[in-house]
DSSP file (Angstrom, degrees, kcal/mol; ACC not computed):
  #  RESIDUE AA STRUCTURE BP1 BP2  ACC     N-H-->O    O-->H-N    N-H-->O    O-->H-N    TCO  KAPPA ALPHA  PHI   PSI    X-CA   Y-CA   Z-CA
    1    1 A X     >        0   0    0      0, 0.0     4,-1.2     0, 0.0     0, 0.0   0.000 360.0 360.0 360.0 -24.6   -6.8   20.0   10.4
    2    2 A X  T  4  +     0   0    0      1,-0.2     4,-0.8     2,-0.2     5,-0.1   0.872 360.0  54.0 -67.8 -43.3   -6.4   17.1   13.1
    3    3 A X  T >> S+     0   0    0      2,-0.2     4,-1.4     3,-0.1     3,-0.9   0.900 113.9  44.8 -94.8 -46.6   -9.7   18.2   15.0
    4    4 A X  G >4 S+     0   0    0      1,-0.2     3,-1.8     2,-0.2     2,-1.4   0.797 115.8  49.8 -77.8 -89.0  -11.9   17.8   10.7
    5    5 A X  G 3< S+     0   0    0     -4,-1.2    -1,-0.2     1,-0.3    -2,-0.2   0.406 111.9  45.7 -47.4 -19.3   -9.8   14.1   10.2
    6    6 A X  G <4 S+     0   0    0     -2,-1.4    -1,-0.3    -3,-0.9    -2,-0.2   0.897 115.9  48.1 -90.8 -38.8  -11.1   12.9   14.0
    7    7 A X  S << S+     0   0    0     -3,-1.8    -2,-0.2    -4,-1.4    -1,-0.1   0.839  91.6  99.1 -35.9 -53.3  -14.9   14.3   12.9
    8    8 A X        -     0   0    0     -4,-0.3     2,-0.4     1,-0.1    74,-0.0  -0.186  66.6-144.6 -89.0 128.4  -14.9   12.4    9.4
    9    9 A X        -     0   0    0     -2,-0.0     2,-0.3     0, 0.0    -1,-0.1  -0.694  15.0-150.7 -89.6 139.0  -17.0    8.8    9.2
   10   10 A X        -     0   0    0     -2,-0.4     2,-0.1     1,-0.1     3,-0.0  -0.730  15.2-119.8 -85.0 151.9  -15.3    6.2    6.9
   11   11 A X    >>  -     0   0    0     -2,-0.3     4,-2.0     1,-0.1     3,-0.6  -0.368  16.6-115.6 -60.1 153.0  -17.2    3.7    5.2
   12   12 A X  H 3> S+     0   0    0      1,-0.3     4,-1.7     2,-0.2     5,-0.3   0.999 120.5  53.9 -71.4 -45.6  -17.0    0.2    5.5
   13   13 A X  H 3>>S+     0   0    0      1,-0.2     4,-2.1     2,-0.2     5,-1.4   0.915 115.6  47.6 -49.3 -35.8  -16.0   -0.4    2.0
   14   14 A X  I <>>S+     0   0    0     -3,-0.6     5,-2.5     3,-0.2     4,-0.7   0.964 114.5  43.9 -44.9 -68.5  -13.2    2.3    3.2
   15   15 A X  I  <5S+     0   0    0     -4,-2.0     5,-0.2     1,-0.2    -2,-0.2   0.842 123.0  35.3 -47.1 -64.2  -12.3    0.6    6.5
   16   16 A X  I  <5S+     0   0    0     -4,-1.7    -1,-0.2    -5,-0.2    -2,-0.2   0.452 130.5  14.2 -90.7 -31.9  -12.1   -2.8    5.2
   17   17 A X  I  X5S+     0   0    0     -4,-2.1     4,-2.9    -5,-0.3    -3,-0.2   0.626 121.9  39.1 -99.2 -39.8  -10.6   -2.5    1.3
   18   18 A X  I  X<S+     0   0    0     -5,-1.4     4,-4.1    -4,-0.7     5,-0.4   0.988 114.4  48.9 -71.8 -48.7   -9.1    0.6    0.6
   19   19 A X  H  ><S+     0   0    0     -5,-2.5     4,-0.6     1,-0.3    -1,-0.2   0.780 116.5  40.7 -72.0 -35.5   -7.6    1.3    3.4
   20   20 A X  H >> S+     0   0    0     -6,-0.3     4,-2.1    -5,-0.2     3,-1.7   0.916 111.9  64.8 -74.5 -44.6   -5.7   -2.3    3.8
   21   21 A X  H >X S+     0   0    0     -4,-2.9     4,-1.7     1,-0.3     3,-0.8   0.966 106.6  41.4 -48.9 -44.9   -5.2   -1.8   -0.3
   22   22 A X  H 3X S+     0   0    0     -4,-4.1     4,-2.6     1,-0.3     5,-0.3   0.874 109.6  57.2 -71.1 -20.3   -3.0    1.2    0.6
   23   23 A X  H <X S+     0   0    0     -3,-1.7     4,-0.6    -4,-0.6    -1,-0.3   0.770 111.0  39.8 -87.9 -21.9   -1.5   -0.6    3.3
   24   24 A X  H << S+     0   0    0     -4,-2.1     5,-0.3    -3,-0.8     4,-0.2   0.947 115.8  57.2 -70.6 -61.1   -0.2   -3.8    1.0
   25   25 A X  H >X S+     0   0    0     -4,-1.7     4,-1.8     1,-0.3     3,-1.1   0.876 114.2  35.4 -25.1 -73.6    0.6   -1.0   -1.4
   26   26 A X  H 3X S+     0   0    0     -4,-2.6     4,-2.2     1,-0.3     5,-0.4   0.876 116.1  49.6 -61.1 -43.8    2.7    0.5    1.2
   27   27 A X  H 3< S+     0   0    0     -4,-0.6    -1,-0.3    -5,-0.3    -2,-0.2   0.241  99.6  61.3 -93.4  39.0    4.2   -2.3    2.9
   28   28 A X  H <4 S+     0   0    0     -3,-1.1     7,-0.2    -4,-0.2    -1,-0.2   0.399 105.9  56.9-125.5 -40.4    5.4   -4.2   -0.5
   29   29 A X  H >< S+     0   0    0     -4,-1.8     3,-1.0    -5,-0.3    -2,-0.2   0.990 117.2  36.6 -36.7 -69.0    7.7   -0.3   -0.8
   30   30 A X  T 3< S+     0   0    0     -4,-2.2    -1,-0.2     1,-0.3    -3,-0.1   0.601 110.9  54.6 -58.4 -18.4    9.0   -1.4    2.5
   31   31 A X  T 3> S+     0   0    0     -5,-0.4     4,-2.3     1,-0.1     3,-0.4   0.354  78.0 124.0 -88.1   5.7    9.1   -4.8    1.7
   32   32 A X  H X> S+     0   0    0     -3,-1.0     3,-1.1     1,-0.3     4,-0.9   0.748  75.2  50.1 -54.7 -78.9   11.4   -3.9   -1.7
   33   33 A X  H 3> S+     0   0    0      1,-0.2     4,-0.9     2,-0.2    -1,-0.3   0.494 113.4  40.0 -41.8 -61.7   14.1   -6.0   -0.8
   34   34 A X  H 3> S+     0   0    0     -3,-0.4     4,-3.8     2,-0.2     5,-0.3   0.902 114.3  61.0 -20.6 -61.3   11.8   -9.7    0.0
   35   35 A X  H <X S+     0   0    0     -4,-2.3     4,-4.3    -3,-1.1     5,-0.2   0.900 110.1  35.7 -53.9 -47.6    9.8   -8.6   -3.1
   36   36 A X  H >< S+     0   0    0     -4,-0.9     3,-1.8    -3,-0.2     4,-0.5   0.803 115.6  54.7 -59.4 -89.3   13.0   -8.8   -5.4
   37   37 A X  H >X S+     0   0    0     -4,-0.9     3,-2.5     1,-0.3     4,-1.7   0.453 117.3  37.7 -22.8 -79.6   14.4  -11.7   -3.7
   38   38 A X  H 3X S+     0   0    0     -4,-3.8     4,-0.9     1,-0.4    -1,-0.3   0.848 113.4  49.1 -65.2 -44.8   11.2  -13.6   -4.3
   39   39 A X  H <X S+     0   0    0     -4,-4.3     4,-1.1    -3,-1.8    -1,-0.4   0.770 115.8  50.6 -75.2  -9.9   10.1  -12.4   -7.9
   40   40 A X  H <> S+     0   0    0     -3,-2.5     4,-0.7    -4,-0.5    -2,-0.3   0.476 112.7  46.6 -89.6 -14.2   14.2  -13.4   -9.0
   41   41 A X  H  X S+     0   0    0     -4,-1.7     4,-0.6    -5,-0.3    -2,-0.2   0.726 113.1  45.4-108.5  15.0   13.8  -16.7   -7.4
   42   42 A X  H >X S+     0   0    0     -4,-0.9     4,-1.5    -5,-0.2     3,-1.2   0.889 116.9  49.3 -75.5 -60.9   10.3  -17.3   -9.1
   43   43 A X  H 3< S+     0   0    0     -4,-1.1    -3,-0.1     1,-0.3     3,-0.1   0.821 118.8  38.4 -29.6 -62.5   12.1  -16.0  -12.3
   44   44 A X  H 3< S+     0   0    0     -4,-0.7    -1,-0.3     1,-0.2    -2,-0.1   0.873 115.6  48.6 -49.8 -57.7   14.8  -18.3  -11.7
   45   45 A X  H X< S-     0   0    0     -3,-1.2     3,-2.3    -4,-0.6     2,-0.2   0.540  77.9-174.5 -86.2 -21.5   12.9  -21.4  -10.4
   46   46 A X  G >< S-     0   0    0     -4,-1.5     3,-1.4     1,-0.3    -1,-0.2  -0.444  76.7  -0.3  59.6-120.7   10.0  -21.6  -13.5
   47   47 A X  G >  S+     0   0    0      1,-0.3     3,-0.7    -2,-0.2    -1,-0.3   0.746 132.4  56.1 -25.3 -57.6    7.9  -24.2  -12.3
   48   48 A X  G X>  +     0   0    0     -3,-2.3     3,-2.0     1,-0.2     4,-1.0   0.394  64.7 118.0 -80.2   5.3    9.4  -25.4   -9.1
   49   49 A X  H <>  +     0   0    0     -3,-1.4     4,-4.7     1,-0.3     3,-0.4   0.811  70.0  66.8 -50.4 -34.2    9.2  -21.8   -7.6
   50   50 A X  H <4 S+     0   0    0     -3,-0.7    -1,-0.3     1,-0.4    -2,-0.1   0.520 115.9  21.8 -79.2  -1.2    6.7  -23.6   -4.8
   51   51 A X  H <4 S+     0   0    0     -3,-2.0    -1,-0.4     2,-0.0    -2,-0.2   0.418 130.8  48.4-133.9  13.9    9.2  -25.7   -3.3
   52   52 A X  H  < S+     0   0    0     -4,-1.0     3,-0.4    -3,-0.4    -2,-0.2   0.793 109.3  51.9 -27.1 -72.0   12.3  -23.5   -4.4
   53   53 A X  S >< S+     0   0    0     -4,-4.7     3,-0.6     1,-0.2     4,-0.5   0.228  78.8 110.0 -39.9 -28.0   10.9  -20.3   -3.4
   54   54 A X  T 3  S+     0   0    0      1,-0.3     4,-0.5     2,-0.3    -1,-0.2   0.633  80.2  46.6   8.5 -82.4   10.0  -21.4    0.6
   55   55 A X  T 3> S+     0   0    0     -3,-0.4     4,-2.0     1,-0.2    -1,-0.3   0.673 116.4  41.6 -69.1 -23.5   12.4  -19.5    2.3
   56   56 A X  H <> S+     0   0    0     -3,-0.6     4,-1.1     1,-0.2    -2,-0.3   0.638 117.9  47.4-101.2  -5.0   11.9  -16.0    0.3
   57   57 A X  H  > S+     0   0    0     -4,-0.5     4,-1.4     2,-0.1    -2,-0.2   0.627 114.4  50.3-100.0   4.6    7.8  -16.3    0.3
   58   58 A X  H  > S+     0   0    0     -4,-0.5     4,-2.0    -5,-0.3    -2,-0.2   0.897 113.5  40.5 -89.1 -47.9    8.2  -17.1    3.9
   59   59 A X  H  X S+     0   0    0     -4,-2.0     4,-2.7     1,-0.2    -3,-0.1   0.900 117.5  54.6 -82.5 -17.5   10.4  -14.1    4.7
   60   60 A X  H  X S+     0   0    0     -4,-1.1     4,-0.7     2,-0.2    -1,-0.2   0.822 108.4  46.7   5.4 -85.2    8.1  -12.1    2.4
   61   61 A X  H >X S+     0   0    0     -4,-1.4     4,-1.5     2,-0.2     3,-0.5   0.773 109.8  50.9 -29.7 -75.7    5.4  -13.0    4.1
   62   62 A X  H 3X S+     0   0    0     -4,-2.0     4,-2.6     2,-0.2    -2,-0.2   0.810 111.2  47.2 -14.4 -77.8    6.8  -12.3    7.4
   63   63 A X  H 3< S+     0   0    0     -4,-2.7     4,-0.3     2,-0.2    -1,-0.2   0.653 111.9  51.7 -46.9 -33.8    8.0   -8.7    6.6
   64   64 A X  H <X S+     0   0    0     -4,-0.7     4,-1.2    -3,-0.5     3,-0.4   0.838 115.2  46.0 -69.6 -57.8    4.1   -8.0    4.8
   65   65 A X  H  X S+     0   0    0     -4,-1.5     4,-1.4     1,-0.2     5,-0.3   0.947  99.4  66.4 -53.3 -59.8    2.4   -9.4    8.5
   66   66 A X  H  < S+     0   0    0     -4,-2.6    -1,-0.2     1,-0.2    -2,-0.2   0.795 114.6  32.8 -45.5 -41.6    4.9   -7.2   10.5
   67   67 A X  H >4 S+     0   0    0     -3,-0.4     3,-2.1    -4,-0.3    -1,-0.2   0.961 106.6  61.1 -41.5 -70.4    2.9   -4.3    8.8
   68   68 A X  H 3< S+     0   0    0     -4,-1.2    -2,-0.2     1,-0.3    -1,-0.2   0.487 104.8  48.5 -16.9 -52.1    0.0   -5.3    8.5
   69   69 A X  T 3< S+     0   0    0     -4,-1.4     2,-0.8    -3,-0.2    -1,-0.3   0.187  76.9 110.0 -95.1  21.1   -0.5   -5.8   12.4
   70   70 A X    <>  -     0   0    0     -3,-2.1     4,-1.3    -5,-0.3     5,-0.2  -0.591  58.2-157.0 -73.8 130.0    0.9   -2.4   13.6
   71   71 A X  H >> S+     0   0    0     -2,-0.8     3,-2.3     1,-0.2     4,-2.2   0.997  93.5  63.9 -63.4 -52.7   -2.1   -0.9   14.7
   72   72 A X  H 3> S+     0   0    0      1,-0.3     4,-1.7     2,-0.2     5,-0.2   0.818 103.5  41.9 -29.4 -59.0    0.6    2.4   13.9
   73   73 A X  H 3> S+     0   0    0      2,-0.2     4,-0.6    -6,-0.2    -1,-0.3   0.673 110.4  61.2 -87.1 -10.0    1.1    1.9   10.0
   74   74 A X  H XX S+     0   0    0     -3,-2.3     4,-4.8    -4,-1.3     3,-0.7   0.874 110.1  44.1 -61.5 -77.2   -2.9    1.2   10.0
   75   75 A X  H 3< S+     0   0    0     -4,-2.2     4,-0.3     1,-0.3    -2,-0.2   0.420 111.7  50.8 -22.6 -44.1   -3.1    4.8   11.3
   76   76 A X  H 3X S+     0   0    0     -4,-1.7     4,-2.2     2,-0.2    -1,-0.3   0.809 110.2  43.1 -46.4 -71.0   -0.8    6.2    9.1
   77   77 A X  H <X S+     0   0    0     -3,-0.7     4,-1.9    -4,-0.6     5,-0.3   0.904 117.8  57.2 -76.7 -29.1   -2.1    5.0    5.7
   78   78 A X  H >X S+     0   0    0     -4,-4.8     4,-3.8     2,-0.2     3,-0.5   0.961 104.5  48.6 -29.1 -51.6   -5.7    6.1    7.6
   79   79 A X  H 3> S+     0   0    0     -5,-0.3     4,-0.9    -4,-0.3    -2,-0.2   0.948 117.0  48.2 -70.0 -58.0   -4.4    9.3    8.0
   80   80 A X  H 3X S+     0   0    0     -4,-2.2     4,-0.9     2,-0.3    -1,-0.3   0.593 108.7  43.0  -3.5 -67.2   -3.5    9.1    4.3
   81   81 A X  H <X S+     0   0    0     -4,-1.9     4,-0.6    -3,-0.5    -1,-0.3   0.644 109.1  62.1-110.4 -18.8   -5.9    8.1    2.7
   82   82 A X  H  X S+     0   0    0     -4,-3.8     4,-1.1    -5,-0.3    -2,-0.3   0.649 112.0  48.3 -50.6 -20.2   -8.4   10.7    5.0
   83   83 A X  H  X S+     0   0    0     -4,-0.9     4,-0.9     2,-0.2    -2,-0.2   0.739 106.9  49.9-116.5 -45.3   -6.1   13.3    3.4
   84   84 A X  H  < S+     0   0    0     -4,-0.9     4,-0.3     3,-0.2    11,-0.3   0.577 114.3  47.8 -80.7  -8.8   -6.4   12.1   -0.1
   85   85 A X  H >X S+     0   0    0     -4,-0.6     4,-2.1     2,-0.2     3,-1.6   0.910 109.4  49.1 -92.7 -67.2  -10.2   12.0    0.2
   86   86 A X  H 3X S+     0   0    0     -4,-1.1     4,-0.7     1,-0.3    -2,-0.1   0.707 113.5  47.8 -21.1 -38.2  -10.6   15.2    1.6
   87   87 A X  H 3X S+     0   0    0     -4,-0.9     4,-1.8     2,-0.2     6,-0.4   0.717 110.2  53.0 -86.7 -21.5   -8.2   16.8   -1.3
   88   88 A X  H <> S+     0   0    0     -3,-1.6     4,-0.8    -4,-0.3    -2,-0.2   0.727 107.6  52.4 -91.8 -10.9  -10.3   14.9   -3.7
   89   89 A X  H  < S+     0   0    0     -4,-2.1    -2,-0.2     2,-0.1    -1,-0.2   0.815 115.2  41.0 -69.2 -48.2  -13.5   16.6   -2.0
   90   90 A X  H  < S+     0   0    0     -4,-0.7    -2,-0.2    -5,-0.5    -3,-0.2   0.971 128.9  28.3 -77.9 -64.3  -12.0   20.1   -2.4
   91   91 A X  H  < S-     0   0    0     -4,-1.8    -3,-0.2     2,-0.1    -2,-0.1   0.807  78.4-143.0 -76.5 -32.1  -10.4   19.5   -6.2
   92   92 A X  S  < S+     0   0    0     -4,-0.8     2,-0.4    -5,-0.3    -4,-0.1   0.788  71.5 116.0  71.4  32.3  -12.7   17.0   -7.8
   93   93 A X        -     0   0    0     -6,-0.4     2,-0.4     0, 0.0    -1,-0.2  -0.996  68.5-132.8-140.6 115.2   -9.1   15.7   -9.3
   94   94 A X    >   -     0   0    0     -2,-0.4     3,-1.5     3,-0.1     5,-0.1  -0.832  29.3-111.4 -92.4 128.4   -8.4   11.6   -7.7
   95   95 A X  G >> S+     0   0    0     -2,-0.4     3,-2.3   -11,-0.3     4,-0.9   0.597 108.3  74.5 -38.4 -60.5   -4.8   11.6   -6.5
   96   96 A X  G 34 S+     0   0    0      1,-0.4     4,-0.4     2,-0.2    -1,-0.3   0.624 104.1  30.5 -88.0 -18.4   -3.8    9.4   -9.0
   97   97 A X  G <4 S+     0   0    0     -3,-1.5    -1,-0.4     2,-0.1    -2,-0.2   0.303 113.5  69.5-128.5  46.8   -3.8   11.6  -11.9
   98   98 A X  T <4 S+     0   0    0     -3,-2.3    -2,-0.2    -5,-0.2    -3,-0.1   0.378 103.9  48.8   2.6 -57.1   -2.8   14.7   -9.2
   99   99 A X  S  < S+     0   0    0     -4,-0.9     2,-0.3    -5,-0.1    -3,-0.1   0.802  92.1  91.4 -97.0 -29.6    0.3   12.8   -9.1
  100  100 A X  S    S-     0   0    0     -4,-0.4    -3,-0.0    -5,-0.2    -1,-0.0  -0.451  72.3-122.4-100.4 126.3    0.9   12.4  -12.8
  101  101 A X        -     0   0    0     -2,-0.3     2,-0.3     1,-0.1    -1,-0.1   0.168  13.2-107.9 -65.9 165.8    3.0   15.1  -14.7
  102  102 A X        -     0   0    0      2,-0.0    -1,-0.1     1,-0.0     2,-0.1  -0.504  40.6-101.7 -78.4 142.3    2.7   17.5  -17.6
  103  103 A X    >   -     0   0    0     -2,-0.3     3,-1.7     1,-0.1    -1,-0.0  -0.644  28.1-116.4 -81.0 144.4    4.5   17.1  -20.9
  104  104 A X  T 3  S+     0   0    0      1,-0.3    -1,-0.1     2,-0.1    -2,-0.0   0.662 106.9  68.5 -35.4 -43.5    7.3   19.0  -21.5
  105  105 A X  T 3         0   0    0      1,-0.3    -1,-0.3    -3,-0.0    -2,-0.1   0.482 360.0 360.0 -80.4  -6.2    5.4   20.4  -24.2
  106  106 A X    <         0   0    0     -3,-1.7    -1,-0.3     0, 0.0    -2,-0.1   0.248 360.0 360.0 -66.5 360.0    2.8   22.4  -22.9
Protein backbone atom coordinates (compact mmCIF):
# COMPACT_ATOMS: atom_id res chain seq x y z
CA UNK A 1 0.00 0.00 0.00
CA UNK A 2 3.10 2.31 0.75
CA UNK A 3 4.60 1.66 -2.89
CA UNK A 4 0.26 3.14 -4.51
CA UNK A 5 0.47 6.39 -1.67
CA UNK A 6 4.33 7.28 -3.07
CA UNK A 7 2.83 6.89 -6.96
CA UNK A 8 -0.37 9.22 -6.22
CA UNK A 9 -0.11 13.16 -7.46
CA UNK A 10 -1.87 15.62 -5.07
CA UNK A 11 -3.29 18.71 -6.33
CA UNK A 12 -2.44 21.98 -5.40
CA UNK A 13 -5.71 22.80 -3.94
CA UNK A 14 -4.82 19.44 -1.93
CA UNK A 15 -1.19 20.45 -1.00
CA UNK A 16 -1.94 23.87 -0.02
CA UNK A 17 -5.73 23.78 1.79
CA UNK A 18 -6.85 20.56 2.64
CA UNK A 19 -4.06 19.13 3.73
CA UNK A 20 -3.00 22.22 6.24
CA UNK A 21 -7.09 22.19 7.03
CA UNK A 22 -6.55 18.70 8.50
CA UNK A 23 -3.47 19.74 10.12
CA UNK A 24 -5.26 22.79 12.24
CA UNK A 25 -7.94 20.31 12.61
CA UNK A 26 -5.50 17.97 14.16
CA UNK A 27 -3.34 20.17 16.04
CA UNK A 28 -6.30 22.17 17.88
CA UNK A 29 -7.01 18.00 19.37
CA UNK A 30 -3.52 18.33 20.53
CA UNK A 31 -3.80 21.68 21.38
CA UNK A 32 -7.10 20.75 23.81
CA UNK A 33 -5.75 22.15 26.75
CA UNK A 34 -4.55 26.11 25.22
CA UNK A 35 -7.92 25.89 23.29
CA UNK A 36 -9.98 25.68 26.65
CA UNK A 37 -7.72 28.00 28.54
CA UNK A 38 -8.22 30.57 25.86
CA UNK A 39 -11.97 30.17 24.86
CA UNK A 40 -12.69 30.34 29.11
CA UNK A 41 -10.63 33.43 29.24
CA UNK A 42 -12.47 34.97 26.12
CA UNK A 43 -15.72 33.77 27.90
CA UNK A 44 -14.59 35.35 31.02
CA UNK A 45 -12.96 38.58 29.69
CA UNK A 46 -16.08 39.81 27.15
CA UNK A 47 -14.67 42.68 25.50
CA UNK A 48 -11.24 43.04 26.92
CA UNK A 49 -10.29 39.39 25.89
CA UNK A 50 -7.44 41.26 23.54
CA UNK A 51 -5.44 42.57 26.21
CA UNK A 52 -6.73 39.96 28.92
CA UNK A 53 -6.27 37.00 26.85
CA UNK A 54 -2.28 37.70 25.76
CA UNK A 55 -0.70 35.10 27.61
CA UNK A 56 -3.26 32.09 26.55
CA UNK A 57 -3.47 33.29 22.65
CA UNK A 58 0.26 33.51 22.81
CA UNK A 59 0.72 29.99 24.28
CA UNK A 60 -2.05 28.85 21.87
CA UNK A 61 -0.43 30.05 19.28
CA UNK A 62 2.87 28.61 20.19
CA UNK A 63 1.53 25.04 20.70
CA UNK A 64 -0.60 25.40 16.92
CA UNK A 65 3.18 26.60 15.23
CA UNK A 66 4.98 23.71 17.02
CA UNK A 67 2.78 21.60 14.58
CA UNK A 68 2.46 23.17 12.02
CA UNK A 69 6.33 23.24 11.26
CA UNK A 70 7.10 19.45 11.80
CA UNK A 71 7.73 18.56 8.49
CA UNK A 72 6.59 14.85 10.54
CA UNK A 73 2.88 15.79 11.49
CA UNK A 74 2.76 17.38 7.68
CA UNK A 75 3.46 13.75 6.63
CA UNK A 76 1.16 12.16 8.83
CA UNK A 77 -2.05 14.12 8.12
CA UNK A 78 -0.59 13.57 4.25
CA UNK A 79 -0.61 10.14 4.79
CA UNK A 80 -4.13 10.61 6.08
CA UNK A 81 -5.76 12.35 4.08
CA UNK A 82 -3.98 10.03 0.88
CA UNK A 83 -5.86 7.23 2.69
CA UNK A 84 -9.15 8.96 3.00
CA UNK A 85 -9.04 9.82 -0.71
CA UNK A 86 -8.17 6.61 -1.86
CA UNK A 87 -11.14 5.00 0.38
CA UNK A 88 -13.39 7.62 -0.98
CA UNK A 89 -12.18 6.38 -4.69
CA UNK A 90 -13.05 2.73 -3.88
CA UNK A 91 -16.56 3.49 -1.90
CA UNK A 92 -17.84 6.66 -3.41
CA UNK A 93 -18.99 7.34 0.48
CA UNK A 94 -16.67 10.91 1.86
CA UNK A 95 -15.26 9.95 5.30
CA UNK A 96 -17.34 12.25 6.93
CA UNK A 97 -20.55 10.50 6.71
CA UNK A 98 -18.32 6.98 6.83
CA UNK A 99 -17.76 8.05 10.20
CA UNK A 100 -21.28 8.82 11.24
CA UNK A 101 -23.39 6.01 12.92
CA UNK A 102 -26.70 4.17 12.36
CA UNK A 103 -29.79 4.71 14.52
CA UNK A 104 -30.45 2.35 16.89
CA UNK A 105 -33.49 1.70 15.04
CA UNK A 106 -32.63 0.23 11.94
Amino acid sequence: MEAANAEIKLRHVETDVLIPKMMREKAKERCAEKVVAFSHCCKESGFLMVLKCREENSALKECMTQYYKDPAFYEECKQEYIQEKLQYERTGIPSKNRKQKLPASM
